[in-house]
N, C-alpha and C positions, 0 to 999 in steps of 0.2 A: 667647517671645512674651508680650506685656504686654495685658491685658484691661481697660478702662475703661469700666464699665456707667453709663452715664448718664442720668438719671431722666427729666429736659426739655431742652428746645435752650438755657435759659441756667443753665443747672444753676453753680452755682459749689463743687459738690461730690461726686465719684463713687466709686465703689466699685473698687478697686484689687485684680485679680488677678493673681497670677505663676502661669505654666504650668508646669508639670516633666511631659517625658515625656506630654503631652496630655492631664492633667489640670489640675483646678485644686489648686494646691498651699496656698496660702492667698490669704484675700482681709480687708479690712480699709479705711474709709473715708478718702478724703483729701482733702485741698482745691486743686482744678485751678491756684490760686496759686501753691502749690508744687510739683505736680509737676514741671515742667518741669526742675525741681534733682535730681528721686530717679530719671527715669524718662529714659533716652538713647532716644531713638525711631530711631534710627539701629541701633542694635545690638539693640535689643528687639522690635522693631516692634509698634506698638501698633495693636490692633485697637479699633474703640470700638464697644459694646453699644447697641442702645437699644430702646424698649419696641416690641414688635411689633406692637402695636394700631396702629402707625402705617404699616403696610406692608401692601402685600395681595397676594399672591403665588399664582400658581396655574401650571398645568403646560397650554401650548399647542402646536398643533399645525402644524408650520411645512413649509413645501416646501422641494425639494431644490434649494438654492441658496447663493449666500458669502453667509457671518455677514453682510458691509453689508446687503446688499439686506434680508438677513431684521431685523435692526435697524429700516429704515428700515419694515418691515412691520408692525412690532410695534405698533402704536398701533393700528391697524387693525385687528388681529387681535382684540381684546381690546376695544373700542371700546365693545361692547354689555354689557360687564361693567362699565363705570365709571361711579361717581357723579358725578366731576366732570370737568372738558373736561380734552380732552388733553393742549394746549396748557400744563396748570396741574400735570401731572405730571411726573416722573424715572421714567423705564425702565431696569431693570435684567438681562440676560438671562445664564443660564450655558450650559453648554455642550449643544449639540444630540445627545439620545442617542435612536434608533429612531422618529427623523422628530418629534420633539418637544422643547420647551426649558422650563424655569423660568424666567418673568420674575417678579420684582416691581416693584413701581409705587410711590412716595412722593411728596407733595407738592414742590415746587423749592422752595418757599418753606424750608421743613422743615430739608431738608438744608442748605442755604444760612447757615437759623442755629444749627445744631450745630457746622458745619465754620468759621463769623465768630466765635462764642464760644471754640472750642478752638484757631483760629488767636491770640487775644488774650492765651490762658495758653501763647503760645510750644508747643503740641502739636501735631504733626500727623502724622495717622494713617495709616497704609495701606490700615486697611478699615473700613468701615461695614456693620454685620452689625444684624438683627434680632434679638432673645433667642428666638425660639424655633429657629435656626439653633444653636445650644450642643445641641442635640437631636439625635443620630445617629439616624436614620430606619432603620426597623425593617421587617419585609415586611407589618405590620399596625400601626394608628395606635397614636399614643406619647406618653401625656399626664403630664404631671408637675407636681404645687402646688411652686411654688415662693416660700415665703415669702406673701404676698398675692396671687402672681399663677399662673396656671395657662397652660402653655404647652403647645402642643399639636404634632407633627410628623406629616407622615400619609406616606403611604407613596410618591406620588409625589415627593416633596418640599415641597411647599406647609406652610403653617405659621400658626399661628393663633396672639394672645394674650389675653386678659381680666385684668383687675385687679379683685377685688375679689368676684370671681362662685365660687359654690360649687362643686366640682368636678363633682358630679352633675348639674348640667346641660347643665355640656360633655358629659358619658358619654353623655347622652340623645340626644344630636342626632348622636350617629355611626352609620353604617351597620353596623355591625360591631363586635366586643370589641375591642377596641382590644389593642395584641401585648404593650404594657407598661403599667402603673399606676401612678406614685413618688409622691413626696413627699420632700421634704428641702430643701436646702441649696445656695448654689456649693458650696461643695468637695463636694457628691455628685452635682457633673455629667461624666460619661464625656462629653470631648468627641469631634466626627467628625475622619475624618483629614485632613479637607480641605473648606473651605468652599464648598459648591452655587454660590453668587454673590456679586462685591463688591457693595456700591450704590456704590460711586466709579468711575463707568463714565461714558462720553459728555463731558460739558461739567465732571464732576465727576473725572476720570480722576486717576491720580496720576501727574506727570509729571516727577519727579524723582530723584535715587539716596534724596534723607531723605524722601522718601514724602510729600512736602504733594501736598493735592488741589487740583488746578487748579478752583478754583471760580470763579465770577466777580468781577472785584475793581468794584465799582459804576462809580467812577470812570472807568475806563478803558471800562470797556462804555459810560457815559453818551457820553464825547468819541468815542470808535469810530463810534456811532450818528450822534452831530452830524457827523461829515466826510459820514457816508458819505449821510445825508441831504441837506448841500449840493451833493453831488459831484451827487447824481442829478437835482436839483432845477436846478442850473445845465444840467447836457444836455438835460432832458426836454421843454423844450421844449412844444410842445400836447399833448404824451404822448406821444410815437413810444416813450419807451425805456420805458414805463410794457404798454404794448400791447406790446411785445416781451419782456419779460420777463413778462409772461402766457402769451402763446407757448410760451417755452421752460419754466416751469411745467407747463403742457399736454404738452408733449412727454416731460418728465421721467416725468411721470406713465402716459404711456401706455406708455414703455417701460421704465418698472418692473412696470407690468401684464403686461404681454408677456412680462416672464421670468418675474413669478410662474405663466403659467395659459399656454404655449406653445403649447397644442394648439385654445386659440381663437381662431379668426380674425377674425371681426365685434366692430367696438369699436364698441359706442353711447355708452350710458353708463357710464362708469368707475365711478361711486359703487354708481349700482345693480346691479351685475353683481358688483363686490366682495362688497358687502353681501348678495345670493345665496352666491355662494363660503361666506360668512360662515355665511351662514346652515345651510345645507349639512354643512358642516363639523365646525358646534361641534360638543363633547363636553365638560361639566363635571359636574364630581358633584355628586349632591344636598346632599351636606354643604356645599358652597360656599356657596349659599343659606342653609342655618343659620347658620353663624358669621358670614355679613355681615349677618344681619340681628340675629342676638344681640348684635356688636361696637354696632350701632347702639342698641341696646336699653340696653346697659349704659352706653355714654356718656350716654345722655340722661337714664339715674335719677343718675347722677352730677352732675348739673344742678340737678334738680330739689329744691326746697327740701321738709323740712317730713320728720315723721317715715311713713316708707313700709317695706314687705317685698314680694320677690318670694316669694310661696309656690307655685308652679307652674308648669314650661315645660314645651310641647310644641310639637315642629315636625310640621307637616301636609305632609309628604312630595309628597303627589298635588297640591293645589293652592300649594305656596311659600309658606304662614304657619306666621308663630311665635304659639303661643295661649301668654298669660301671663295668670295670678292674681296680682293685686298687692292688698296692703294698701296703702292709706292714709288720713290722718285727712279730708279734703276731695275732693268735685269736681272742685275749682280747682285742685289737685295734676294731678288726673288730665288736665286739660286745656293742663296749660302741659307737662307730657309728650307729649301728644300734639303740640303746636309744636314742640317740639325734634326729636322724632321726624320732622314732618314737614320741617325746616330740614335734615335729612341725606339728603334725598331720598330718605325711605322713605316708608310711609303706616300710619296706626294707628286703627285703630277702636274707637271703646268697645259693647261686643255687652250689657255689663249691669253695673251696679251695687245690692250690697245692701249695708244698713246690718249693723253690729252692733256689739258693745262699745267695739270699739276705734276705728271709725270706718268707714269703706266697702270693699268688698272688691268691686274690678273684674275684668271678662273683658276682654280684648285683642286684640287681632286685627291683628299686624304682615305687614306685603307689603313689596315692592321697587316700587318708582312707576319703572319704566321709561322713561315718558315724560317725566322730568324731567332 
């Protein structure tokens, strides 16, 4: 198997690994121009890396029913964890072990242009994997620096990445010692024997023997739409087919309900009885809350101009904030961080600023804005 860690979605250059025996055997930089000349994707199968930060993956809890149904429930499930509409995600699920499954979630968009860029250098891949999936899970979390980036694997499966951020603050924000500690290299990654989950699943599936991912080709999705718009627009008439395929929506919907929750008979409303269910139900770790609001934290000093340090993270357990000490030279720093912060649907407070040699040294006060 052939590894191809790629940096961004138009990356015009990746990092090139060969497997031997479930390691990395060596790895070495190349330019996606040429691969398509060194690398057969038919006999190699190439799996393509990308950075984790861009996936959010956690471990749900699903009833006893076919993989479809639970698929079509997955959005739902997970609903009150997501920053952005559902509609605007890729769901990704592995296999169901003791009533629960690993989904991850990606942007469409995302995928869309990793899988149009690597389609253009003639590549196509069998699996789309996150970097911190390279990480065999351990019965206690498992953090490793790699390079600039620190990857994390916790025990359920779930998976976290940061770029750029010191490893000691990852350590802080976990519940527990974590089972391993590394540091190194690829070639010092023991891979697993078997990958938790594709992301080339659903509308992205791989549907051929040479492995290209059925993504969408625009064009065709564009004229698919156009027919099927006249088609409906010529019968519908004052609405009759418009009101009837409401209906059968409606009906759809109450009997997928019906098989998720059997033993209830009264259907009022659907949304709010879910959303009970939901409510009911959840179970996520506190560390979940840390690293989505640290992932938010670190992109947004990444943003932010002008010379700045993080000297201080703490996450407050009991109420769901991240308290951060940050150096920087300006107010105005501190304020266009707090936009960016809040542009990710989180919220940031400044609790105090004091002056000193180097310029101001703030208190922070990160949340999760639910209501957005």
């Amino acid at each position: 198997m052939t590894l191809l860690f790629l940096d961004e979605p138009h990356a015009e250059q990746a990092i090139h690994c060969r497997l031997e025996q479930g390691r990395i055997a060596d790895s070495h930089q190349i330019n996606l121009a040429d691969a398509a000349g060194t690398i057969d994707d038919e006999t190699d199968g190439v799996t393509v890396v990308i950075p984790g930060e861009a996936v959010t993956t956690l471990r749900v809890s699903v009833p006893k029913t076919s993989p479809r149904q639970i698929n079509k429930a997955i959005p739902y499930l997970v609903e009150e964890n997501l920053a952005s509409p559902v509609e605007a995600l890729h769901f990704a699920t592995g296999p169901v072990q003791a009533g629960s499954t690993l989904v991850a979630m990606i942007d469409k968009t995302l995928v869309n242009a990793y899988l149009e860029n690597l389609q253009g250098f003639d590549i196509r891949p069998i699996a789309l994997i996150p970097d911190f999936f390279l990480l065999a899970p351990e019965t206690g979390a498992r953090v490793m620096a790699l390079d600039d980036r620190v990857l994390v694997r916790l025990p359920d499966g779930a998976g976290y990445s940061f770029r750029g951020l010191d490893p000691a603050f990852v350590l802080a924000g976990l519940n527990e010692a974590p089972e391993k500690t590394e540091s190194g290299t690829l070639i010092d990654l023991g891979l697993p024997q078997s990958l938790p989950l594709n992301l080339l699943q659903g509308e992205f599936r791989i549907h051929s023997h040479r492995g290209t991912a059925a993504f969408p080709t625009r064009k065709l999705a564009v004229a698919s739409a156009a027919c099927l718009l006249a088609f409906v627009a010529y019968f519908a008439g004052a609405g009759l087919v418009f009101h009837q395929r409401a209906q059968a929506l409606q009906n759809e919907a109450t009997e997928l309900y019906r098989t998720l929750f059997p033993d209830e008979r009264r259907i009022v409303s659907i949304r709010r009885q879910m959303e009970g269910h939901l409510r009911s139900a959840a179970s996520t770790d506190s560390s979940s809350g840390f690293f989505e609001l640290l992932t938010v934290f670190s992109d947004a000093l990444a943003i932010v101009d002008g010379n700045h340090e993080t000297r201080r993270v703490r996450f407050d357990q009991k109420n769901g904030n991240l308290l951060a000490e940050w150096q920087t030279n300006s107010l105005a720093s501190a304020q266009r961080l707090q936009e960016k912060v809040r542009e990710a649907g989180a919220s940031l407070a400044i609790l105090s600023a004091t002056k000193n040699d180097r310029g101001l040294v703030v208190n922070l006060k990160l949340g999760m804005d639910r209501q957005q």
